[in-house]
N, C-alpha and C positions, 0 to 999 in steps of 0.2 A: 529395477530400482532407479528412480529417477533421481536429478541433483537437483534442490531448492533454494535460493536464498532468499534470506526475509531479513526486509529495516525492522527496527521498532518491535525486537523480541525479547524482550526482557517482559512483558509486564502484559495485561489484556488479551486481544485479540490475536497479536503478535507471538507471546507464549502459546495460544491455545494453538494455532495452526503448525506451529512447530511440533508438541503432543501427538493431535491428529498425525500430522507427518510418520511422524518416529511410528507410531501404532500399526502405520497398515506399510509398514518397510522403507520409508525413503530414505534417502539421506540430508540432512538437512545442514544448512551454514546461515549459523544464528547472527544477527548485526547488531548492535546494541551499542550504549555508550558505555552502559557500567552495566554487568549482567547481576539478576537477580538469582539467589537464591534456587528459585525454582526454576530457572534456566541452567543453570549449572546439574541439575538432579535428571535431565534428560539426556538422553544420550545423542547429543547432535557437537557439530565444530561449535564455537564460539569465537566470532572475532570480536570483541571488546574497541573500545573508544574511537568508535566510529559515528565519524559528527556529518550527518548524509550534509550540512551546508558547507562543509572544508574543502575544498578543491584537492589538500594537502592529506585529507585523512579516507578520501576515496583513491587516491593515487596511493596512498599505501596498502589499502583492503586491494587494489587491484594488484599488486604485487605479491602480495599474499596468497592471492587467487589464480599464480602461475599455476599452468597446465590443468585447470579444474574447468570443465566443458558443463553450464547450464542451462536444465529443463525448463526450469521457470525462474522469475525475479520477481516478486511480490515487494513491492513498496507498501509496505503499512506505516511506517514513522510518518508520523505529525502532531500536528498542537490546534486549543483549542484554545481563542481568547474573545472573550463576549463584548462587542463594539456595540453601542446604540448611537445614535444620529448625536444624542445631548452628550453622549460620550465618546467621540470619533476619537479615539489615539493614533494619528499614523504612523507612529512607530510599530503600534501593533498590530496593524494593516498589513504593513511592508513586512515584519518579521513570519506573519503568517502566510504572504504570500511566496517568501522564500523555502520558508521550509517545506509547505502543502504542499505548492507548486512546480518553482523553479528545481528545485534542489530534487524530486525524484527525473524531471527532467534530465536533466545533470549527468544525474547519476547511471538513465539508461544509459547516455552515448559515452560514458567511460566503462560503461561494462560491458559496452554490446558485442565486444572482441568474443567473450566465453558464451555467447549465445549461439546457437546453431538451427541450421534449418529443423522446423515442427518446434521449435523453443517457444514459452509463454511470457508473456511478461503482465504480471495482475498488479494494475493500479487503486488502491484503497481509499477512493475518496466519497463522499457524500451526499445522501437526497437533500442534504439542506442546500446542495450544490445547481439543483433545478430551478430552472428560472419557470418551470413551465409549473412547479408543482409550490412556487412558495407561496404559502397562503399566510406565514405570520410574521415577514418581514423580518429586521436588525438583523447583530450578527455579521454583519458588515464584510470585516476580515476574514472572517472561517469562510460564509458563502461564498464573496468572491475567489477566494484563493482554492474553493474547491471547483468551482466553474472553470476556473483558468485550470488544473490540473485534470478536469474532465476536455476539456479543448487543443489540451498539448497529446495525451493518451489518443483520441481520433484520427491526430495527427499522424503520431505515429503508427499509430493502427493501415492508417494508408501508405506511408514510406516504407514499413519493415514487409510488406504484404509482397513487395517482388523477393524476399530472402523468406518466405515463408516461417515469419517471426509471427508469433500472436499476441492481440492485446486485449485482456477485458478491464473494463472501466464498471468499478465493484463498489455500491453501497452494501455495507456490514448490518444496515440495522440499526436503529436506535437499543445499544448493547449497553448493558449494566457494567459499567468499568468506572479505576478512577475520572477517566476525561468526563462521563457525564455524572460524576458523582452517585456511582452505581444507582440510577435512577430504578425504584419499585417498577417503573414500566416498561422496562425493556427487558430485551431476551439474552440470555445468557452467552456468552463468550462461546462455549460447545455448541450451541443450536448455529451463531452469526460463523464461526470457523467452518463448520463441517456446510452448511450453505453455499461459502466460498470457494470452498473447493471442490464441491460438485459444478459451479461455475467455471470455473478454471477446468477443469476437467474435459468438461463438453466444449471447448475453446477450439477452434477451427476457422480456416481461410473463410469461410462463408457467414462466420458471427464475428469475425473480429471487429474492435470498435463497437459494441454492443455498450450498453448502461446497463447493471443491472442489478437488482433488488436481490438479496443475499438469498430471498426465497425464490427466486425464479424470474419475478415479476421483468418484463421491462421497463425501462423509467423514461418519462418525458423527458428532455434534454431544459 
């Protein structure tokens, strides 16, 4: 039985991988701000009002988290705010680049004490995050903020590589959830979760620092 934790478990992709989790034996430690419903009906921890951007409220999840040794750290929490060039808000630039970015950042090097050699750490960011694959531009905020949390994930992928820490850098999919307002053309939460964690899964010294497409694929940077 391995130990998980996951941001952004209340609701989507974040719920579904906790599910899958719970299903085939793990253990899981759900993060969330306010848990939902159908987070509560699974049998995993719940830590509750945890804001991945508070310096103050991952210092308490890390208190929390005395003597609990983890397999993987899965950062799925983040936001989605649609910038076009005639609509530049840099407030909502900056707030996505905090939360996308900075703040799982953050968040590994306060957690990285409960990590242990062969430990995973799966970063949940974006193909809208490719500079090599964008073909329809805006988006501004979300893109950059997920290019910058695809560039910090390499990084570490390189640093944690002498402590034998792994990192994959994971697009989900264009997934039918509220963020894309369950769009008809995307793939469901079960197909983008269970994707993910056949990624995670095959994570080793030799792929870490990988991009990769929820089905397999690799992705242009």
């Amino acid at each position: 039985m391995s130990c998980y934790l996951i941001t952004g478990s209340n609701r989507g992709i974040g719920l579904e991988l906790c599910k899958q989790l719970v299903e085939r034996g793990d253990k899981v430690i759900a993060t969330c701000r306010k848990a939902s419903a159908e987070l509560k009906n699974l049998s995993v921890r719940i830590e509750e009002e945890v804001d991945i951007t508070s310096e103050n409220s991952i210092n308490s999840l890390r208190e929390n988290l005395s003597g609990i040794q983890l397999d993987c750290l899965i950062h799925n929490a983040g936001i989605y705010e649609f910038n076009s060039i005639d609509d530049l808000d840099q407030e909502s630039v900056i707030r996505q680049f905090v939360v996308n970015a900075l703040s799982p950042l953050s968040m590994t090097k306060s957690l990285k004490g409960f990590l242990k050699k062969s430990s995973k750490i799966g970063f949940i960011t974006s193909r809208m995050g490719s500079i090599g694959d964008n073909s329809s531009g805006s988006s501004y905020g979300y893109r950059m903020s997920k290019v910058a949390l695809s560039m910090a994930a390499k990084s570490l992928s390189r640093d944690l590589l002498k402590e034998e820490i792994y990192v994959a850098i994971l697009h989900p999919g264009l997934v039918s959830t509220r963020m894309t307002g369950f769009t008809k053309n995307g793939i469901s939460t079960e197909e983008s979760a269970n994707g993910l964690l056949k990624r995670i899964d095959s994570l080793n010294r030799n792929n870490t620092g990988t991009f990769w497409h929820t089905n397999g694929e690799i992705l242009p940077w």
